[in-house]
C-alpha positions as CSV (number, residue, x, y, z in Angstrom):
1,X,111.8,112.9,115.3
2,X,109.9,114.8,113.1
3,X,106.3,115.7,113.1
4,X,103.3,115.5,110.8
5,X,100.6,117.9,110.4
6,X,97.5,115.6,110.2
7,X,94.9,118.4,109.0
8,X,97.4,118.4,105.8
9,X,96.7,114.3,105.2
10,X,94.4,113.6,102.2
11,X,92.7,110.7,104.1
12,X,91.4,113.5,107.3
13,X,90.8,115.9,105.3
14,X,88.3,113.9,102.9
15,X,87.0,111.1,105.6
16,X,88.0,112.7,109.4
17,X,84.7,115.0,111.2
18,X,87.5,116.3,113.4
19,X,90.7,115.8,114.0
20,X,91.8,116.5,117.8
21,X,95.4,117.4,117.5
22,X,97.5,119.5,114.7
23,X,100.1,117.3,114.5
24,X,101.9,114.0,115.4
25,X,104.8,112.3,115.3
26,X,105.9,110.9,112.2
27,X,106.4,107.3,113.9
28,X,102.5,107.4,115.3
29,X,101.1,108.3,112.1
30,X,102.9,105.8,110.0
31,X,101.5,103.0,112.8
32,X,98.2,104.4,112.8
33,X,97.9,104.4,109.0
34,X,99.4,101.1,108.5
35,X,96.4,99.5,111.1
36,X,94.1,101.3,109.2
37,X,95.3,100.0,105.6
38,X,95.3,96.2,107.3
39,X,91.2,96.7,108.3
40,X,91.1,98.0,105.0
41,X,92.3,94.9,103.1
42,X,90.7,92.3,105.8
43,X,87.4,94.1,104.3
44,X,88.1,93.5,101.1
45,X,89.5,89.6,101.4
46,X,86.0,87.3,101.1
47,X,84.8,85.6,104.1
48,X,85.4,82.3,104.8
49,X,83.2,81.7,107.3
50,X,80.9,78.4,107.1
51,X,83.4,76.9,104.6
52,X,84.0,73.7,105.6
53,X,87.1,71.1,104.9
54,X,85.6,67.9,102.8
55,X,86.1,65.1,104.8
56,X,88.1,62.9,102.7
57,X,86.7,59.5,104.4
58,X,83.2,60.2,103.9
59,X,81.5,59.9,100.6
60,X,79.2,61.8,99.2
């Protein structure tokens, strides 16, 4: 299994404060990132919240 040096990533070295080990295993990182890049997209999809179904039996 290979490792990853994370203080060579674009995305710690432009967003990270710190970053509390040197490297990682490949495996971890990918996982890690590919959470990250799903909170990212859920941000970006409009809410839906409050959005409510028309009842088709009641009239308007």
């Amino acid at each position: 299994m290979s490792d990853v040096r994370l203080v060579d990533l674009d995305v710690i070295k432009r967003y990270s404060l710190a970053v509390r080990q040197e490297s990682a295993p490949a495996e971890e990182v990918l996982a890690v990132l590919e959470a990250s890049r799903q909170q990212v997209l859920a941000a970006m999809r409009p809410e839906r919240r409050g959005r409510r179904r028309r009842d088709p039996t009641s009239r308007p």
